[in-house]
C-alpha positions in Angstrom: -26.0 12.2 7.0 -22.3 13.0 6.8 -21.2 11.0 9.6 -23.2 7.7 7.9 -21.4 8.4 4.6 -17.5 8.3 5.8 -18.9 5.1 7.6 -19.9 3.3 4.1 -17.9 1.1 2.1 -16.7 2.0 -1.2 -19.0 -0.3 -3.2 -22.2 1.2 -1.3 -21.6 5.0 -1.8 -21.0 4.4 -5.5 -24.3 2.5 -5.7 -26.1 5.5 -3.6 -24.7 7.6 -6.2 -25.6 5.3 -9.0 -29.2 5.7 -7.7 -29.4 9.4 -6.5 -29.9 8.5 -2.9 -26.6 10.4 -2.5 -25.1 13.2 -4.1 -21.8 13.5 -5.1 -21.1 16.5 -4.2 -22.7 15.5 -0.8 -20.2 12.3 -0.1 -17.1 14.4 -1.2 -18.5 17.1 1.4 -18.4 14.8 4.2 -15.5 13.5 3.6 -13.6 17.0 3.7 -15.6 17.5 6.6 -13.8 14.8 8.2 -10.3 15.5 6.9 -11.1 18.6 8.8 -12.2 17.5 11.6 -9.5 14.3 12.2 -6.6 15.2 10.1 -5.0 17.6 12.4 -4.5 15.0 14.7 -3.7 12.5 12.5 -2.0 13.7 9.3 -2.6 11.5 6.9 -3.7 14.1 4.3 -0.1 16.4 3.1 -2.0 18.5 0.7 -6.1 18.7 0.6 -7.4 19.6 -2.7 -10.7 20.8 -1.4 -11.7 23.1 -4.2 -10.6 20.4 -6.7 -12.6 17.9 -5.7 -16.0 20.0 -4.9 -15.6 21.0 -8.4 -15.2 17.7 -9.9 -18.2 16.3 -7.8 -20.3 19.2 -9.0 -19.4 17.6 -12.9 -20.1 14.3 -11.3 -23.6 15.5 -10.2 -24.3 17.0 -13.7 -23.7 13.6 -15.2 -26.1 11.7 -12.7 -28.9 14.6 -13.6 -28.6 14.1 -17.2 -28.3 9.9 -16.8 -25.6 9.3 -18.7 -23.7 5.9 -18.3 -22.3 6.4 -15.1 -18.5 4.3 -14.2 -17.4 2.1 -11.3 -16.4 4.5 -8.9 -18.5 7.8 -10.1 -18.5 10.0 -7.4 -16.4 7.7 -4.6 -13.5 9.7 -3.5 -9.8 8.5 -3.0 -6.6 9.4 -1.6 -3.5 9.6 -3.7 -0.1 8.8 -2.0 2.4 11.7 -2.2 4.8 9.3 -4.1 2.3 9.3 -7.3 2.0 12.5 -9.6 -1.5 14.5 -9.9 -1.7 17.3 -12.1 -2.4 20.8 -10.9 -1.8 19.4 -7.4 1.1 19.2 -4.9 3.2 16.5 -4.8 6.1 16.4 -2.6 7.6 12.6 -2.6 8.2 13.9 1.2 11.2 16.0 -0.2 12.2 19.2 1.2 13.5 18.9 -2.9 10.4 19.2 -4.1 8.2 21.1 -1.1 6.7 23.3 -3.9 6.1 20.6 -7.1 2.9 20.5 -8.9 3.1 18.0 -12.0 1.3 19.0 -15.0 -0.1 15.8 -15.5 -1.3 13.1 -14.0 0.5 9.5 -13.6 -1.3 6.6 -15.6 -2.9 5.0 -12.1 -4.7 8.6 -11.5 -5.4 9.1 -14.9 -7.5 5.4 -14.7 -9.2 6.3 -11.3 -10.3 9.5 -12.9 -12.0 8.0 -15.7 -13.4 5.3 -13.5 -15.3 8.1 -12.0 -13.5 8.5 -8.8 -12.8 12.2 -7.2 -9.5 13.0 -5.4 -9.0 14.3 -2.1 -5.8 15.1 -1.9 -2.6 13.6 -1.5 -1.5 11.2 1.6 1.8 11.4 3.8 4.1 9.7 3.0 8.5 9.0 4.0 11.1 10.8 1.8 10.7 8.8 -1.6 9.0 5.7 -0.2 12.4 5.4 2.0 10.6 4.2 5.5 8.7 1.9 6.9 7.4 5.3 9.7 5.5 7.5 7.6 7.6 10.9 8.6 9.4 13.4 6.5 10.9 17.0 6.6 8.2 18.3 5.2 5.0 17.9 6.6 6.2 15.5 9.9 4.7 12.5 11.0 1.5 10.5 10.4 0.0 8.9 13.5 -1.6 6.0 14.0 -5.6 6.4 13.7 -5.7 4.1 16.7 -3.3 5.3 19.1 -2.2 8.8 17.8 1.1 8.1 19.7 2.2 5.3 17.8 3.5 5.1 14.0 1.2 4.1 11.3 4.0 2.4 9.7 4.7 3.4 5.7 5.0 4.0 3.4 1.7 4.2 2.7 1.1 5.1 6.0 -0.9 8.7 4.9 -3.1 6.2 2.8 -3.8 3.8 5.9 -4.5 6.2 8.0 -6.8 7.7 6.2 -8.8 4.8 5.8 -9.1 4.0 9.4 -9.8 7.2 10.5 -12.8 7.2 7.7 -11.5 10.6 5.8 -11.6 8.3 2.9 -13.2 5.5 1.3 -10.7 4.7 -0.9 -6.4 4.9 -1.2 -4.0 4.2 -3.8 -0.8 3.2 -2.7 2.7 2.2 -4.1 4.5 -1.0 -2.7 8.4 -1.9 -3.2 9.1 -3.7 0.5 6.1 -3.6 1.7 4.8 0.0 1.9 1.0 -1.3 1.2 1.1 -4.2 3.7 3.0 -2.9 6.8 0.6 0.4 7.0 -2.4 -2.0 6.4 -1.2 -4.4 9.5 -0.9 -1.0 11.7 -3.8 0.6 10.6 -6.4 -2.2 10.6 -7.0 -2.3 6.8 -6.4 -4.3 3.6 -3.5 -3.0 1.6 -2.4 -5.1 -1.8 0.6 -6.0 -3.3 -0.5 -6.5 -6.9 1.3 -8.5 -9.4 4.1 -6.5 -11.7 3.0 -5.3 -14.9 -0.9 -5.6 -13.3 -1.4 -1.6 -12.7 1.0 0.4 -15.2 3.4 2.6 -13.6 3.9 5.8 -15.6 6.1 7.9 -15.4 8.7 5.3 -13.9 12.4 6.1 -13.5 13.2 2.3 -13.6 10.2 1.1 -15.8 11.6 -2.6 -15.9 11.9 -2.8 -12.2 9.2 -5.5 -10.9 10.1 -5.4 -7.2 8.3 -1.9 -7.4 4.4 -1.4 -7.7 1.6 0.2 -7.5 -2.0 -1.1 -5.5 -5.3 -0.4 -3.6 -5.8 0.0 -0.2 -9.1 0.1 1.5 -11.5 -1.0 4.4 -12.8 -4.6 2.6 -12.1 -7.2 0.1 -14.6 -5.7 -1.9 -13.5 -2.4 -2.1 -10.1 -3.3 -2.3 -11.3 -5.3 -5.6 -13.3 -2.7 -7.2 -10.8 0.1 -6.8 -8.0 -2.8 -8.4 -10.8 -3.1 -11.4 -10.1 0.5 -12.1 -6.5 0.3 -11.8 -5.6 -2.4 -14.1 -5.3 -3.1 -18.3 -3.1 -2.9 -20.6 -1.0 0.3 -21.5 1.8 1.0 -24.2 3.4 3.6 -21.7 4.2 0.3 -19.6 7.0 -2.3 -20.8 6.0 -4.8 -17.5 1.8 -3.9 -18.7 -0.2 -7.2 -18.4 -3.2 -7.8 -18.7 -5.5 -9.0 -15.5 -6.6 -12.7 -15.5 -10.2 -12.0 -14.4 -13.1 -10.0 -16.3 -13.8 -8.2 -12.7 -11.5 -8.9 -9.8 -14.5 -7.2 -7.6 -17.1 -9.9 -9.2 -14.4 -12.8 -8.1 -14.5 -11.6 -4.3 -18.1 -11.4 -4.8 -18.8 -14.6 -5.9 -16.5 -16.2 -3.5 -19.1 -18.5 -0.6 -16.3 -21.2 0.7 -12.6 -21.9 0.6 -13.3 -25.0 0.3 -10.7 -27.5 -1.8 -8.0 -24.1 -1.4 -5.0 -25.6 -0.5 -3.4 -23.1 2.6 -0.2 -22.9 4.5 0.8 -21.1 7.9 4.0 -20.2 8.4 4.9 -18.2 11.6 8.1 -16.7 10.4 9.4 -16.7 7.2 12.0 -13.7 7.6 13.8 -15.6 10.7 14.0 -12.8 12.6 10.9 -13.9 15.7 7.5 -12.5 15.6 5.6 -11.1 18.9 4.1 -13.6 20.8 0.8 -11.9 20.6 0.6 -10.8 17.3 2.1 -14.9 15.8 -0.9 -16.3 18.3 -3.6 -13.8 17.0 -2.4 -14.6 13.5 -2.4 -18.6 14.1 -5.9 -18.9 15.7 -6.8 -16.4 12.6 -5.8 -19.5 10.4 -6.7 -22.1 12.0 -10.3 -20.1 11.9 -10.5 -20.5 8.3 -11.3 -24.0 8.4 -15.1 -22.8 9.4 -15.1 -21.5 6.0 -14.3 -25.1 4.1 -10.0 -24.6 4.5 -7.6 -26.9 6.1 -4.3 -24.8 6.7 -1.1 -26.8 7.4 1.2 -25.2 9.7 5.0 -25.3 7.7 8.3 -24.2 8.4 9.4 -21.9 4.9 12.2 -19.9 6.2 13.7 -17.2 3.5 16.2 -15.0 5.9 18.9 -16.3 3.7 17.8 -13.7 1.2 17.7 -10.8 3.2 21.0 -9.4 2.0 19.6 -10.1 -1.8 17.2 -8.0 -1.2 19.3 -5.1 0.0 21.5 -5.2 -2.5 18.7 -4.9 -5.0 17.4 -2.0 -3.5 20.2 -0.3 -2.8 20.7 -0.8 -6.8 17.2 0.5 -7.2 17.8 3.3 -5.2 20.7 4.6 -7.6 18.6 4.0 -10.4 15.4 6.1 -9.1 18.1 9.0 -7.8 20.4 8.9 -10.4 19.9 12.9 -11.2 19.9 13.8 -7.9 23.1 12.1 -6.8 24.8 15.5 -6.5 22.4 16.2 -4.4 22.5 13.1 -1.6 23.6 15.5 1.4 20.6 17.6 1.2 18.1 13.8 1.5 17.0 12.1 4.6 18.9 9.8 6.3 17.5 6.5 5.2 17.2 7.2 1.7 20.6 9.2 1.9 21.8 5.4 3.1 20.2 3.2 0.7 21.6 5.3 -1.7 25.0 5.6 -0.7 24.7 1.7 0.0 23.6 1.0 -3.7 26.8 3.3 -4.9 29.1 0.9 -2.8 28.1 -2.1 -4.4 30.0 -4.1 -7.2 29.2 -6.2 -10.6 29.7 -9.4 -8.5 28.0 -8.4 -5.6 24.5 -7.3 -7.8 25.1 -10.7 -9.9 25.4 -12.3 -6.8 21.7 -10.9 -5.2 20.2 -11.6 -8.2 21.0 -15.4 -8.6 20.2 -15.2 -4.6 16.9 -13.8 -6.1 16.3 -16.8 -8.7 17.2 -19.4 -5.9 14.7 -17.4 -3.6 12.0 -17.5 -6.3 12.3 -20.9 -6.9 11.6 -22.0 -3.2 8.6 -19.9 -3.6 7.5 -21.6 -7.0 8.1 -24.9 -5.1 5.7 -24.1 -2.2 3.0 -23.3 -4.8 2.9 -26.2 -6.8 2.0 -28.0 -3.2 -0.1 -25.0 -1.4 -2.7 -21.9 -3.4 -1.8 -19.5 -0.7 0.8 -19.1 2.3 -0.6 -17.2 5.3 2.0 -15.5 7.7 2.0 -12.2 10.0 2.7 -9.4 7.8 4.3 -7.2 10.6 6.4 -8.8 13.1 5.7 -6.1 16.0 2.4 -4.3 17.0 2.7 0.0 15.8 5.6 1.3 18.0 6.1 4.8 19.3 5.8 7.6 16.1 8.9 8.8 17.5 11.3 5.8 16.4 12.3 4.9 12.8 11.9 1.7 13.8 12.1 -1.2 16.1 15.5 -1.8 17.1 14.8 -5.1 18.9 12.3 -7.8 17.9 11.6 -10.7 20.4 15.4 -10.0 21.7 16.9 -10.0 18.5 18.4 -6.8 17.3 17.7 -5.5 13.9 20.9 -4.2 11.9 19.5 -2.0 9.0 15.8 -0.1 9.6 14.3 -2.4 7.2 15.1 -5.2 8.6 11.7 -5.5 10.7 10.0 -5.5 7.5 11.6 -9.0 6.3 8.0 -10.8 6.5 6.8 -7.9 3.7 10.4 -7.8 1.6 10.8 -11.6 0.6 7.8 -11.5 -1.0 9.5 -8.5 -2.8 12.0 -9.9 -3.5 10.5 -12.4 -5.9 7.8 -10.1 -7.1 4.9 -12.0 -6.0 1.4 -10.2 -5.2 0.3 -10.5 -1.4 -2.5 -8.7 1.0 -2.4 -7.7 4.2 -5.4 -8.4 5.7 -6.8 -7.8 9.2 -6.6 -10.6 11.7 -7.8 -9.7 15.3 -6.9 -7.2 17.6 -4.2 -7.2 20.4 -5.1 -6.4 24.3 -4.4 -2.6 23.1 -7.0 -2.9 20.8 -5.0 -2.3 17.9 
């Protein structure tokens, strides 16, 4: 029985719950049965909060005995990234700073899974700060690819995306600034979502105004992905970007969706300039082309954006100084890439930051100008299949040298840059099976 429940979808334990076929003490069970069993070869999970969350299912249980209105996700556990505070639980950020943190409250995204019902696990892996597209830090090491435990699960929601994979959880919540909910997703073999800013509040926030920055879902299906969105979103005062979502119930949208028929869809192969493996653009192509079964008729388009890659570094590096302002004293004792970023940010000028963001405006624009002709572009979220956990990242793509370690991640980052939503979704599999 424990085996069949870290094999169900989100959407199916909470209705086995909903009808006391399952327990939820039983599903969280399993599900630290697995973390267990597959964690030490994986490490997703940083910090299991076992006791936690066999307490809070034994409440959730209580509440299914005495029938009271029951929420979304009562009783489905999740994973929380490393990045995002939890109350009376570790969280790191990856630091060796903060090895030994335990917030004393909860951010607003946990606070709105918890009333939705849902139990955490524990916290996933994540780089120093977000700072990484390979999930690996000082404190707890590398996460590995559920797949291919040699090669990098990509970040840096990597912990989350592993998780998934491997089944230790049914559910993650991730955080996204160049593409740390879509690049895990691609490695992994799950769906990982970019939302829109403003969509789910981010509180606390250093840089509360900063909409290249954001927080998402990750899961196994479209459905899942959308019911664990539902719990995430709504209005809040602690937010100044807070929006409200456009639908009553994204999860009833993806349910009621039968044919993409009339949807207006683009492919473009490369839209950071910088080549795409031949396997991985062909797999992603045929993927397309595919979708016509379904009632869609995607054009094939050039849309080439490498023109704002430096934007885009500029902005974070700016972002970077912003987030680490307090520690700045402190730079010598960070990692490497965030160390960079940072000290990259400090370098900058007034006319160099003035000059990314009209970069930005021109780069949103082209993007604004696509839309009014297509309802969705479709393009290979990672340019390269999971490389060896040992690398930062891919030096070379398709014979072209990368400069900077984010510079792989272009396809994921020029979305970023003009702070548009956008899924990873899977596509196919390569001869590796990954």
């Amino acid at each position: 029985m424990a085996h069949k429940l870290t094999h169900l979808s989100a959407a199916e334990l909470a209705r086995l719950v909903r009808t006391k076929k399952a327990s939820p003490v039983e599903v969280v069970e399993a599900h630290l049965a697995a973390i267990q069993k597959i964690n030490p070869a994986v490490n997703a999970f940083c910090t299991v909060a076992a006791e936690k969350a066999l307490a809070w299912a034994r409440e959730a249980e209580r509440a299914v005995k005495k029938r009271v209105k029951l929420k979304a996700l009562h009783g489905v556990p999740v994973a929380i990234k490393d990045l995002t505070l939890t109350a009376d639980i570790r969280t790191t950020f990856g630091s060796t700073l903060f090895r030994d943190h335990v917030p004393t409250e909860d951010a607003e995204v946990v606070r709105r899974l918890k009333a939705a019902g849902a139990i955490v696990l524990g916290k996933t892996n994540t780089p120093e700060f977000g700072a990484g597209a390979n999930t690996v830090n000082k404190v707890f090491g590398a996460t590995r690819n559920p797949w291919n435990t040699a090669l990098s699960a990509s970040g840096s929601t990597g912990g989350g995306a592993a998780a998934l994979a491997a089944r230790m959880a049914p559910l993650a919540e991730g955080t996204d600034f160049a593409g740390s909910l879509r690049t895990p997703a691609a490695f992994c073999g799950v769906l990982g979502l970019r939302t829109t800013a403003g969509l789910v509040p981010k509180h606390p926030a250093a840089m509360p105004w900063h909409d290249q920055s954001v927080a998402g879902p990750m899961a196994r299906s479209a459905e899942d992905c959308a019911l664990l969105l539902d719990a995430m979103t709504g209005l809040s005062g602690k937010s100044p970007l807070s929006a409200p979502a456009p639908w009553k119930s994204a999860r009833d949208v993806v349910a009621k969706a039968r044919s993409l028929r009339g949807l207006r869809l683009a492919y473009a192969p490369d839209i950071a300039g910088i080549g795409v493996d031949e396997e991985i653009e062909r797999i992603c192509r045929n993927a397309a082309r595919d979708l016509r079964d379904a009632g869609a008729a995607p054009e094939e388009i050039e849309f080439n954006l490498s023109d704002g890659r430096d934007a885009f570094l500029a902005l974070r590096g700016e972002a970077m100084v912003g987030n680490h302002f307090d520690r700045l004293e402190r730079i010598g004792e960070l990692g490497d890439n965030l160390a960079g970023n940072i000290r990259a940010g400090l370098a900058l000028t007034a006319s160099e930051i003035a000059r990314a963001e009209r970069k930005r405006a021109e780069i949103w624009h082209r993007w604004r100008a696509l839309f009014e002709r297509y309802d969705a572009l479709l393009t290979p979220t990672a340019p390269v299949p999971p490389f060896p956990v040992e690398k930062n990242y891919p030096e070379v793509v398709e014979g072209r040298r990368m400069q900077h370690y984010i510079d792989w991640i272009g396809p994921t980052f020029l979305v970023s840059l003009a702070a548009l939503p956008a899924a990873s979704v899977p596509a196919g599999l390569t001869a590796a099976k990954l």
